[in-house]
C-alpha angles and dihedrals in degrees: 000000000000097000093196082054104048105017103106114216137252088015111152121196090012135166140198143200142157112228121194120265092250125127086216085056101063101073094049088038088051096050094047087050090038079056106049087046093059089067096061118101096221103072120057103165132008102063096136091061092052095048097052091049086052085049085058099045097052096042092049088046083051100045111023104019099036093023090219096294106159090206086060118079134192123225129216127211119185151179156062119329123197094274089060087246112141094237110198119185122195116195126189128190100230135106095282123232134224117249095198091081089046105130124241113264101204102050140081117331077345089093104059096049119132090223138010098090104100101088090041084058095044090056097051095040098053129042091243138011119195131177125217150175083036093306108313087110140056128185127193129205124206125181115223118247100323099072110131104204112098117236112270082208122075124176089340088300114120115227131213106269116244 
């Protein structure tokens, strides 16, 4: 991993690791990270939601940025920034994409869709959502405890979003 390329900066108490490009990979890949991130200081509640966004950002590096090649891996880049935010950056080896075309999820055909939906979650899961290196990584953003939004998780169940 080229550390001046995915290190993210002003991280304190980070971590880093490369996970295989493999769909069976991401739930054990997302506990051991949702586990490492536990330890950090800077997040007390709201684990779930963040776990479920890092479910979609290594699901969509596997399948969309790194199209399931198993050559291919994803790295991982975590911890507390100065603002005492847990900051998790996901970064896949593919071509990138632009999220500025992404379709809207919640309108039109768009709804029934079988798939689209992961960036939508992930920004409504996490306090911010930013994509970097042209779309091959993206970074979220969660508040310690104070954060106001109500879960949209609740005992592993997803609820309808307000």
């Amino acid at each position: 991993m080229n550390e001046q390329v995915y290190r993210l900066p002003n991280l304190v108490l980070s971590f880093q690791l490369t996970i295989k490009s493999d769909r069976d990979e991401v739930e054990g890949a997302a506990d051991r990270i949702m586990s490492l991130v536990q330890t950090l200081p800077c997040l007390q509640n709201g684990f779930d939601d963040l776990h479920l966004a890092l479910l979609e950002a290594l699901s969509n590096a596997i399948v969309h940025g790194n199209g399931e090649d198993p050559d291919k891996t994803i790295d991982v880049c975590a911890g507390c920034d100065e603002q005492a935010r847990v900051v998790i950056a996901v970064t896949d080896h593919g071509d990138g994409f632009d999220p500025a075309v992404l379709a809207d999820s919640t309108s039109g055909a768009n709804i029934f869709a079988g798939h689209g939906r992961g960036v939508f979650l992930m920004k409504h899961l996490v306090d911010e959502v930013e994509f970097n290196l042209g779309g091959r990584q993206v970074v979220l953003r969660k508040r310690a405890a104070s954060d106001p939004r109500p879960s949209i998780v609740s005992n592993g169940i997803l609820r309808a979003l307000d």
